[in-house]
N, C-alpha and C positions, 0 to 999 in steps of 0.2 A: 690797439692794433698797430703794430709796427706795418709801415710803406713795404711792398713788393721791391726786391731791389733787381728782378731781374737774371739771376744766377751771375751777378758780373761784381769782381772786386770793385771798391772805388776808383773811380777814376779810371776802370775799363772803357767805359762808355764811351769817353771822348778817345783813348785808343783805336779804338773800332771806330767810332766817325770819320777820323783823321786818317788812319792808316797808319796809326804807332806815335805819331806825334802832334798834339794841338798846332794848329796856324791861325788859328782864330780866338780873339777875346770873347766868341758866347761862340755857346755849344747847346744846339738843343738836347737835352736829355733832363729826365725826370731830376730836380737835387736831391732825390732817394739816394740817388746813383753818382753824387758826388759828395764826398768827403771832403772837406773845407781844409781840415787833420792834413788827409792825405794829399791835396792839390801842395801843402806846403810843403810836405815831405819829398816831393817832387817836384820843388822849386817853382809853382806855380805860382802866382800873385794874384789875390781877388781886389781889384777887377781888374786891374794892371795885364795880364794874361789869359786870364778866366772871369767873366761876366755870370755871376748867378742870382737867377730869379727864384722868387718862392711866389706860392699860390696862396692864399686865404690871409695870410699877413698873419700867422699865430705869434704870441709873447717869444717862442722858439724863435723865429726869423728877424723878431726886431732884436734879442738880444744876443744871437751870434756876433762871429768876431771875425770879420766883419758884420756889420746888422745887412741882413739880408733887405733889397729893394722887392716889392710883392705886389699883386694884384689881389686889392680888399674888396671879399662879397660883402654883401646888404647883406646877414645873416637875420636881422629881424622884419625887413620887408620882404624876403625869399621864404621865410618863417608864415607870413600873414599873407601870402598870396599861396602858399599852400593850403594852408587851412580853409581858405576862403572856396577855393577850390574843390575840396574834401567835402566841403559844406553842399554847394554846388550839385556835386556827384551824389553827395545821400540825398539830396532832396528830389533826384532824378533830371536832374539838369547837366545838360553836358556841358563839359567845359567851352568855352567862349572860342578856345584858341589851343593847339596844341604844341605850342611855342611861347614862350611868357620870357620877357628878355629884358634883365635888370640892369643897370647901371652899377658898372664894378669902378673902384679909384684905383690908379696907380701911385704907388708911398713907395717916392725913389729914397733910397739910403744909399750905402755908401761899398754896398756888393757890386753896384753898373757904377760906369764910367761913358762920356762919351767917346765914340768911335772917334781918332785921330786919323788923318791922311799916313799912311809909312814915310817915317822920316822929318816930321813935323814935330815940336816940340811945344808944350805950354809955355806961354808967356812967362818970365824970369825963372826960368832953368837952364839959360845955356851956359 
């Protein structure tokens, strides 16, 4: 199942944030809705420019170009506290909590950068 992309070309999205043109290195928008392709065709720089996150950290996000930085779910403890749950409910026990709230990691790569002051330069670049 291909992502919703919203009825907006790539790289619409941040048009419409900005009001025609990025000023900012992150833009919140889904990266359904951005084109990696496209931000370069458009002179953009990831992360130089554009700062993009991904969600679930799939093989996709670590091997783009750049490898996307992502927020990793517990897909087998999210797995086993459903079921446990499931179990729970068939045996006519209600659940504990209607909020169950797992510990995700953030796996920075090399799509972020950190935010610079304007006008500030990395050490041995001038």
């Amino acid at each position: 199942m291909r992502p919703r992309r919203c009825g907006r070309t790539p790289l619409r999205a941040l048009s419409v944030l900005y009001g025609g043109t990025p000023r900012s290195s992150s833009a919140r928008a889904p990266v359904s809705d951005i084109d990696l392709e496209a931000a370069r065709q458009h002179g953009l720089r990831v992360p130089e420019d554009l700062a993009v996150m991904s969600f679930d950290d799939t093989l996709v996000a670590a091997m783009a170009c750049p490898p996307l930085s992502a927020v990793r779910q517990p897909f087998e403890e999210l797995g086993h506290e459903a079921t446990r749950v499931l179990v729970h409910m068939a045996e006519g026990r209600p659940p504990a909590s209607s909020r169950i709230e797992l510990a995700t990691e953030l796996v920075l790569r090399t799509s972020t950068s950190v935010r610079r002051p304007v006008g500030t330069e990395p050490v041995g670049t001038e």
